[in-house]
C-alpha positions in Angstrom: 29.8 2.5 26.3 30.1 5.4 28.7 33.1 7.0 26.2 31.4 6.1 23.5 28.1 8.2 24.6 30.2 10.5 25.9 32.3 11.5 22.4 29.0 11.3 20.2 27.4 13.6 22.7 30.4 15.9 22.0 30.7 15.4 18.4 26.8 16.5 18.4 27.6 20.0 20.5 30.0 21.0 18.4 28.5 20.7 15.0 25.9 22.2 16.9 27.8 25.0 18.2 30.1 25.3 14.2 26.7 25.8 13.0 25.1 28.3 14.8 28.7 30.4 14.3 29.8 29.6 18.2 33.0 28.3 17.4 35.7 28.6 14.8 36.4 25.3 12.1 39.5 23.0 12.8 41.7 25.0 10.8 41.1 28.3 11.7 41.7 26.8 15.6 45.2 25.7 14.6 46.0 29.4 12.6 44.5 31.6 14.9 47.7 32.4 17.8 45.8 31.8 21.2 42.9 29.5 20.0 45.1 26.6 18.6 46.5 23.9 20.3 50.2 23.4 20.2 52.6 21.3 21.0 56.8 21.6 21.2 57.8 19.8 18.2 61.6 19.9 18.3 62.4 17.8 21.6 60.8 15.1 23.6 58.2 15.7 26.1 58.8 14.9 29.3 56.7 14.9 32.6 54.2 18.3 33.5 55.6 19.9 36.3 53.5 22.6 36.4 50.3 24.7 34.2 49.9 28.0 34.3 46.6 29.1 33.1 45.7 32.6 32.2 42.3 34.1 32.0 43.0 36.8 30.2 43.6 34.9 27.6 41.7 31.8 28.1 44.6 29.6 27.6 46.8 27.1 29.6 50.3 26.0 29.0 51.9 22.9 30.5 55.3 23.0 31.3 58.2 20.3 32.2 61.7 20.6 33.3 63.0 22.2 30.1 60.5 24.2 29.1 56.6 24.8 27.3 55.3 21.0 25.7 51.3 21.7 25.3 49.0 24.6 24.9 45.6 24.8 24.3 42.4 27.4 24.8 40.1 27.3 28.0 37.1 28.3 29.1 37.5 29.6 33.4 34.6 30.7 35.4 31.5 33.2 34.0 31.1 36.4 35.9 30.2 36.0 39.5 31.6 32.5 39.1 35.0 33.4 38.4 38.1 30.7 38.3 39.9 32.4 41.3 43.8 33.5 40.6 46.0 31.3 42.9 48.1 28.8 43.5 46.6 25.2 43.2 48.1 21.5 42.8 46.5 18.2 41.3 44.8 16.6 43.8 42.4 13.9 42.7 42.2 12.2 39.1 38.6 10.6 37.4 38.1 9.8 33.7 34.7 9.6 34.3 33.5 12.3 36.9 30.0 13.9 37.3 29.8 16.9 39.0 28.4 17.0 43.0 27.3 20.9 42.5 25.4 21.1 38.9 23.3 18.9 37.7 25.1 15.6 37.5 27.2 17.4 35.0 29.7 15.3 33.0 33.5 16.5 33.9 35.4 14.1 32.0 39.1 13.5 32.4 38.7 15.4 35.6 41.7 16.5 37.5 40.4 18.0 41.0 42.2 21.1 42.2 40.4 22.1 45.3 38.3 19.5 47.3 35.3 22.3 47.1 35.1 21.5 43.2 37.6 23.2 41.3 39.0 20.9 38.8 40.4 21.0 35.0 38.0 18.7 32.7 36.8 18.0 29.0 33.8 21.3 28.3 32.3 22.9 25.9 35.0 26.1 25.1 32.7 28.9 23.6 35.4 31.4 23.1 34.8 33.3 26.5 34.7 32.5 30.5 31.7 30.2 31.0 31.9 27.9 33.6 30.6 27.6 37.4 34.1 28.1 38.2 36.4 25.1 36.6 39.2 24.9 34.1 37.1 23.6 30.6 39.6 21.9 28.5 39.3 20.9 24.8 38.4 17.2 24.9 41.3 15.8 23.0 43.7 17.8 25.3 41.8 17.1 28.6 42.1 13.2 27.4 46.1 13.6 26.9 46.8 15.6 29.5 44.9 13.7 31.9 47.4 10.4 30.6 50.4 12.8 31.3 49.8 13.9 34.4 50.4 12.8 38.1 48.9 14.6 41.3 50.8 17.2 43.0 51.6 19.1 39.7 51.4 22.4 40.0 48.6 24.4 38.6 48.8 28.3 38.9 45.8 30.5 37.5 46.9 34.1 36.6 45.1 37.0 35.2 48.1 37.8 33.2 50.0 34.8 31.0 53.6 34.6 32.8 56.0 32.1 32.3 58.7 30.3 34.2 62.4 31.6 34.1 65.4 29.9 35.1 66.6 31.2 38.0 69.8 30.6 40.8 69.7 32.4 44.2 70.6 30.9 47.5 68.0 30.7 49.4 67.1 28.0 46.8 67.7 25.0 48.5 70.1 22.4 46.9 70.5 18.4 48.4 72.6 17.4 51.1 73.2 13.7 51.7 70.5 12.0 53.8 70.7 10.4 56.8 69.1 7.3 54.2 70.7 4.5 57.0 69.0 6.5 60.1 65.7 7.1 58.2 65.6 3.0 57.5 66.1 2.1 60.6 64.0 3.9 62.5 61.0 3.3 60.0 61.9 -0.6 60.9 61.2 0.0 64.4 57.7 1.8 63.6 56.4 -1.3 61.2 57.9 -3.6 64.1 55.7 -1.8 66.6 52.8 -1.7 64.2 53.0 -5.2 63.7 52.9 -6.5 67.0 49.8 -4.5 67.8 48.1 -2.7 64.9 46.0 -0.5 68.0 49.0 0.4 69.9 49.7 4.2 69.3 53.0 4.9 67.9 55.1 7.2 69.9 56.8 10.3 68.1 59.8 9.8 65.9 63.0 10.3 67.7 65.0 13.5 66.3 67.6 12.5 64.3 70.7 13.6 65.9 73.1 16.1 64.0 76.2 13.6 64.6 74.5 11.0 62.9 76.3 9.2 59.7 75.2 10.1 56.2 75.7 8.9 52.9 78.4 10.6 50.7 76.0 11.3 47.6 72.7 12.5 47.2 71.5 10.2 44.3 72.9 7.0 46.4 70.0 7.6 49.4 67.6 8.2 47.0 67.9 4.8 45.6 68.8 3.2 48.9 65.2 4.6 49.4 63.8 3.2 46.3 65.5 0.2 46.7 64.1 -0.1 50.5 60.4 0.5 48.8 60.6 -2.0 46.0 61.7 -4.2 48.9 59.0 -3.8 50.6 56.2 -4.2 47.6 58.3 -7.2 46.3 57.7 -8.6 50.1 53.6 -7.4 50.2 53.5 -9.6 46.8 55.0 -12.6 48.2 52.9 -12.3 51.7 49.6 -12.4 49.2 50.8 -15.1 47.1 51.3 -16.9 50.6 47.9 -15.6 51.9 46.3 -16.8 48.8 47.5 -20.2 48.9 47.1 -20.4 52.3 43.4 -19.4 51.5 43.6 -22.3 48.8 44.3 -24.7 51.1 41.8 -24.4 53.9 39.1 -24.0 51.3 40.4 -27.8 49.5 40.9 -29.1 53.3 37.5 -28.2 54.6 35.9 -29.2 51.5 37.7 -32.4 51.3 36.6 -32.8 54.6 33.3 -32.5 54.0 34.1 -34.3 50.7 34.8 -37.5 52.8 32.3 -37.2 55.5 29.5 -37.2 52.9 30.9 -40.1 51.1 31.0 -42.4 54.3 27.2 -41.0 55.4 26.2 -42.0 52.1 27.9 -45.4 52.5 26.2 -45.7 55.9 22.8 -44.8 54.3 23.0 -47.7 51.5 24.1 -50.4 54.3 21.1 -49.1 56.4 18.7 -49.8 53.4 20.4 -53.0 52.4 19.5 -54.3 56.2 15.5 -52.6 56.3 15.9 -54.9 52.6 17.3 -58.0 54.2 14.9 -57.9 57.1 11.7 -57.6 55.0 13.0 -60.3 53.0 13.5 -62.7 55.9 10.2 -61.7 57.3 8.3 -62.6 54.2 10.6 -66.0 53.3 9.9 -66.4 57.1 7.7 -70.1 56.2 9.0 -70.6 53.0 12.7 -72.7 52.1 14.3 -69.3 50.8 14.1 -68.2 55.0 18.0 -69.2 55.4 19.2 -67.7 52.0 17.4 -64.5 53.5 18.8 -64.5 56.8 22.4 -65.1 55.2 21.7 -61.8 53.2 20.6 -60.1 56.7 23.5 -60.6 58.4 25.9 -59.4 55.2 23.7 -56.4 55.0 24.7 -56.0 58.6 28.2 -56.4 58.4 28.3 -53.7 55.7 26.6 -51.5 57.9 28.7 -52.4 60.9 31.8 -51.6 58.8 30.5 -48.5 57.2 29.5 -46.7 60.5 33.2 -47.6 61.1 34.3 -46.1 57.8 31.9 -42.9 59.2 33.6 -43.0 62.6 37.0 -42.7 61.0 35.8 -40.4 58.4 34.7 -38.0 61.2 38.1 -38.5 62.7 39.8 -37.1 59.5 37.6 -34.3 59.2 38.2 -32.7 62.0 42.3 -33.6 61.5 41.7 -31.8 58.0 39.3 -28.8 59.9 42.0 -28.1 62.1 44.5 -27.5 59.1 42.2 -25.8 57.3 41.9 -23.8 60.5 45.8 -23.3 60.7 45.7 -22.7 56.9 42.8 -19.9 57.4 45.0 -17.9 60.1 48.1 -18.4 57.9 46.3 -16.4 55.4 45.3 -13.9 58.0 48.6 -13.2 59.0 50.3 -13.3 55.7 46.9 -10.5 54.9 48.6 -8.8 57.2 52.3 -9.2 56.4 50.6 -7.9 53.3 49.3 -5.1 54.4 52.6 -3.8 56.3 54.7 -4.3 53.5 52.5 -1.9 51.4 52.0 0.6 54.1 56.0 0.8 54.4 56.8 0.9 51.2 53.9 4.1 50.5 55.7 6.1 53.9 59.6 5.0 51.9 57.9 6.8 48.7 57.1 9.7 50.8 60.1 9.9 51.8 61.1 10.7 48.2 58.0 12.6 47.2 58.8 16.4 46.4 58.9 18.6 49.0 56.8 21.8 49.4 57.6 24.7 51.4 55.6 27.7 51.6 56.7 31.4 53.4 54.0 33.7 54.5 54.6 37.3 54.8 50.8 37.5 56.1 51.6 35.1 58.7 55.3 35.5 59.1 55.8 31.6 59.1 57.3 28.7 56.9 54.9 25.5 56.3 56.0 22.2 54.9 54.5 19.7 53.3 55.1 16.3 51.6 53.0 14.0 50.2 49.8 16.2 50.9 50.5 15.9 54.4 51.3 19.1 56.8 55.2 17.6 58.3 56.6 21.3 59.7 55.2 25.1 60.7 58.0 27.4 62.2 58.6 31.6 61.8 60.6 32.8 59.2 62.6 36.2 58.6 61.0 38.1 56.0 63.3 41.7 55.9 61.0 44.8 55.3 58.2 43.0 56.1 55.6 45.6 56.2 55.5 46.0 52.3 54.9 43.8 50.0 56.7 41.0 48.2 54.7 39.5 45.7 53.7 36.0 45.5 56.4 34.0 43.5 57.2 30.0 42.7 59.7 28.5 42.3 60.6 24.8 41.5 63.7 22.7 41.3 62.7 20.8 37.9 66.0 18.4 37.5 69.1 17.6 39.0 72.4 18.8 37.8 75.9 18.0 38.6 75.3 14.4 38.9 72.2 14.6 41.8 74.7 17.6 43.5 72.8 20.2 42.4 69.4 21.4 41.4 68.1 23.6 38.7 65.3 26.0 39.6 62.9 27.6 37.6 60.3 31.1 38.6 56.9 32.5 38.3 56.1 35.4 39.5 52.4 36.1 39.8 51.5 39.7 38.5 50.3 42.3 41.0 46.5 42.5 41.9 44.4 44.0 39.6 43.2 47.0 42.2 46.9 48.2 42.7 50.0 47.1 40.4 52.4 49.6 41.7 55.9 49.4 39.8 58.8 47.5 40.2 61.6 50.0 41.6 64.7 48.0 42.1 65.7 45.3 44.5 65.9 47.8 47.6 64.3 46.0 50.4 60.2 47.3 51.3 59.9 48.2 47.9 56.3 47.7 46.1 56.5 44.8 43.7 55.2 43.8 40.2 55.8 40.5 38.3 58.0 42.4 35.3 57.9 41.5 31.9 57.7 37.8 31.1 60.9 36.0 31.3 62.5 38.6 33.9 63.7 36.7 37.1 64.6 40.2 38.8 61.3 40.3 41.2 62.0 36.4 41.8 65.5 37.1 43.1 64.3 40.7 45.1 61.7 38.5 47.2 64.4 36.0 47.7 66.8 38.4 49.1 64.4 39.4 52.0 64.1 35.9 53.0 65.7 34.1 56.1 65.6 30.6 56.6 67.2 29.4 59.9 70.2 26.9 59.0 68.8 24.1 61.1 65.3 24.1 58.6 66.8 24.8 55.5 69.3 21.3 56.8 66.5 19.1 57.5 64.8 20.4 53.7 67.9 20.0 51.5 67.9 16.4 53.2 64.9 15.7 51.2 64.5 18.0 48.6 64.3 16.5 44.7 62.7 18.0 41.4 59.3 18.6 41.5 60.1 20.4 45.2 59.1 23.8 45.4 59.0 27.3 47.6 56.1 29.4 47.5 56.9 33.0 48.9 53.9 35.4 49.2 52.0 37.9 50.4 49.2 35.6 51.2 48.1 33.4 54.0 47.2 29.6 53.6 43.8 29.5 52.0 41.1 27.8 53.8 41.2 25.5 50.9 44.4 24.1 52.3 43.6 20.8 54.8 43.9 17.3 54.9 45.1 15.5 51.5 45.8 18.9 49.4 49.2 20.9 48.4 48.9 24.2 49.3 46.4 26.3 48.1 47.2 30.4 48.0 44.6 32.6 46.9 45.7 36.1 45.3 43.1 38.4 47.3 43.1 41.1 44.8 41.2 38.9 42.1 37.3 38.0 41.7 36.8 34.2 43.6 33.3 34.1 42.7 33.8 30.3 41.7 35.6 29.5 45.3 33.2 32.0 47.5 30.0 30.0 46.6 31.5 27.0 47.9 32.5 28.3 51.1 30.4 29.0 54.2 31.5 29.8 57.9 35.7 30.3 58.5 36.6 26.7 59.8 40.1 25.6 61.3 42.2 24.4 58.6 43.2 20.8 59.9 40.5 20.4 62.3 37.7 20.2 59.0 39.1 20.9 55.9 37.4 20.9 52.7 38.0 17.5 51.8 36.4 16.4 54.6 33.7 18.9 53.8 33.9 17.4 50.7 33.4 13.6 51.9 31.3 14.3 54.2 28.8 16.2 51.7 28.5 13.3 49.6 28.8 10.3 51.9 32.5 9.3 50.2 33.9 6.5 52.1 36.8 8.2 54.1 40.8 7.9 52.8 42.7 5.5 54.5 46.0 7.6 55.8 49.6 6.2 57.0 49.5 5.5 60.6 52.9 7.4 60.6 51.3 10.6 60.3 51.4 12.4 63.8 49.2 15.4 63.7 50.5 16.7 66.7 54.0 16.4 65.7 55.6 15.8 62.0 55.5 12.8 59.5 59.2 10.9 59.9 61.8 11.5 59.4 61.2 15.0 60.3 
């Protein structure tokens, strides 16, 4: 009923809207260029990687590993609430949200961006920027996007509509075979440890030496590693079938038990009344010939009762028997809740151990951050040549393999200059200023790469992991306060209005110690996330 309210309500606002001239008729919103929604028509659409929204011209385009599949309009943030230009991922997923900020406002199909209350929904699109800061969606789009997409996809807002481009350079990291036998292993020893006491810290993962063996083949760990996961979850589903029929049979002991100890206490209750019978009897046949025939029914009445306080006694014996296994049976279930429970908590740190890796360079802070699986797993400085000027703010992502798994394919974006100062793009000459160049021009891309160093030993450890949907950030920028606990990395492009982030922010806080999704959760008294107990904050999530 919820929907259903829901798409009357919109039905209603936009013949409302048609009416009073707001908004154009169907057909002029599929002939009108940037107003329409599209979608590719002459190849199959595969999974959004990434969506590049542009305010200036209220649209956004999703994108997967070959290329455009949907466009549609949008309406960003009103003046003084302005959808900020950056770098954002997926973080959180609702069909049926309601804003914390505004009013209960509906945000259907809500896809959460920032944990300050950024987010792509289903809104009202009047033709121009009108919202407190989100990404207003048509509803039909919001509804298949939102059944497309999976979080961690990359969304980047840009004043300017730019467009990925294939691209090969290489710094761009390609796969190296993993260490897949090494990585299982030592993961064995951390669920064997957090089985046998669930409190016990667990110590810091052991460096992987470089001697250790590897596989020959990058696609061959990767499915050792899936393999090792569907392992585990096929092992969590036979622990709960064993916990729940475990639970099944203490709950048919101890009710049999009780079952049988109410049957011989109702036995004993009839005998106790067939003797109070018996002995009124004989008391009033007490001077009357019927005396004996009474006292012969007395003494049967007590011989049933004698042998049903036996049947009781007995009764009481087999209860407790049966209370003991349904005892046993209760802390069978227990531990098979807890087999369970390790099974599933292995196999979600295995599928981190495939997730796409993210790896962002700093010029501001001269450093290289990683992260996987919206955790923070490695911070070291980088070499950034010429780095007093500028280089941009660029993406790039590895969006399939190639060469049977040997290989990657990489794609770029390279976000345009800020508004305030675009100075031109003068060549690849190291220190140069830097502009995004014309759509579909991976010259920038390939000029920031060129000033990049990644020591041997880091760019190793990321190939080990890397698969499509990885990506490197390289910018100007620093980590926005946005990025903290349970995001991707957020990078704000300073030059552009964040009137829809500042009003969500107060005082400057340390990024991990509270970040805003704790601000978040602890704003609206969300219970908190439950995170792997293989995350070390003080060091870096295996097998790192």
């Amino acid at each position: 009923m919820p929907a259903m309210r829901r798409r009357i309500m919109y039905i209603m606002a936009a013949a409302a809207l048609l009416e009073a001239g707001s908004v154009q008729p169907a057909d002029a919103m599929r002939h009108h260029g940037t107003t329409r929604i599209e979608a590719v028509e002459n190849r199959p659409i595969g999974t959004p990687l990434m969506a590049i929204v542009s305010l200036g011209d209220q649209r956004i385009t999703i994108y997967d590993a070959n290329g455009w599949i949907l466009r549609a309009p949008v309406s960003s943030g009103q003046p003084g609430y302005e959808t900020p230009a950056g770098i954002f991922s997926v973080l959180q997923k609702e069909e049926e949200h309601r804003s914390n900020l505004y009013d209960d406002a509906e945000m259907p199909f809500m896809q959460r961006i920032t944990w300050s209350g950024l987010a792509l929904h289903a809104g009202v699109l009047p033709g121009h920027p009108a919202s407190h800061g989100c990404i207003r969606m048509p509803h039909e789009f919001a509804e298949r996007l939102y059944e497309m997409t999976r979080p961690g996809m990359r969304v980047i807002v840009s004043r300017t509509d730019i467009r990925p481009v294939q691209i090969d350079h290489p710094v761009l990291l390609q796969p190296k075979p993993v260490r897949a036998d090494i990585a299982l292993k030592e993961l064995s020893a951390y669920w064997d440890i957090a089985r046998a006491n669930a409190e016990a810290p667990v110590p810091e993962a052991p460096a992987l030496g470089a001697d250790a063996p590897i596989l020959s083949s990058q696609p061959e760990p990767a499915m050792l590693l899936k393999s090792a996961a569907q392992a585990k979850m096929a092992e969590a589903k036979a622990a709960a079938r064993k916990a729940e029929s475990a639970r099944s049979m203490a709950a048919r002991l101890t009710m049999e038990a009780l079952r049988l100890v109410r049957t011989a206490e109702i036995a004993k209750a009839r005998a106790e009344a067939q003797v109070r019978a018996a002995e009124g009897a004989v008391e009033a046949a007490k001077w009357q010939p019927a005396g004996a025939r009474a006292q012969d029914a007395k003494a049967a009445a007590l011989a049933t009762l004698a042998e049903a306080e036996r049947q009781l006694d007995a009764t009481k014996l087999e209860a407790a028997l049966q209370s003991e296994a349904a005892a046993r049976a209760r802390e069978e279930a227990k531990a098979a809740e807890a087999e369970k429970t390790a099974a599933l908590r292995a196999s979600e740190d295995i599928e981190r151990l495939t997730a796409p890796v993210s790896v962002f360079i700093s010029r501001k802070t001269q450093r290289l951050y990683v992260r996987q699986a919206f955790q923070p797993v490695l911070e070291v400085p980088v070499t950034i040549r010429g780095a007093d000027n500028p280089i941009g703010t660029h993406v790039y992502t590895a969006v399939s393999y190639t060469d049977d798994g040997k290989s990657l394919k990489w794609s770029a974006v390279s976000m345009p200059a800020p508004a305030a100062a675009q100075p031109a793009f003068e060549g690849n000459r190291h220190g140069d200023g830097h502009c995004a160049g014309p759509p579909g021009d991976a010259t920038a891309a390939k000029a920031a790469l060129d000033r990049i160093e990644i020591p041997r030993e880091i760019a190793d450890r990321i190939s080990e992991v890397i698969s499509p949907g990885s990506s490197l950030i390289v910018s100007d920028e620093g980590l926005s306060a946005e990025t903290g606990k349970e995001t991707e990395f957020v990078i704000l492009m300073s030059g552009e209005p964040q009137g829809g982030i500042k009003i969500r922010h107060h005082a400057p806080e340390a990024r991990y110690e509270r970040s805003p999704y704790e601000r978040y959760e602890r704003a609206y008294r969300r219970p908190p996330a439950v995170y792997s107990p293989w995350y070390y904050p003080g060091g870096s999530f295996f097998p790192w």
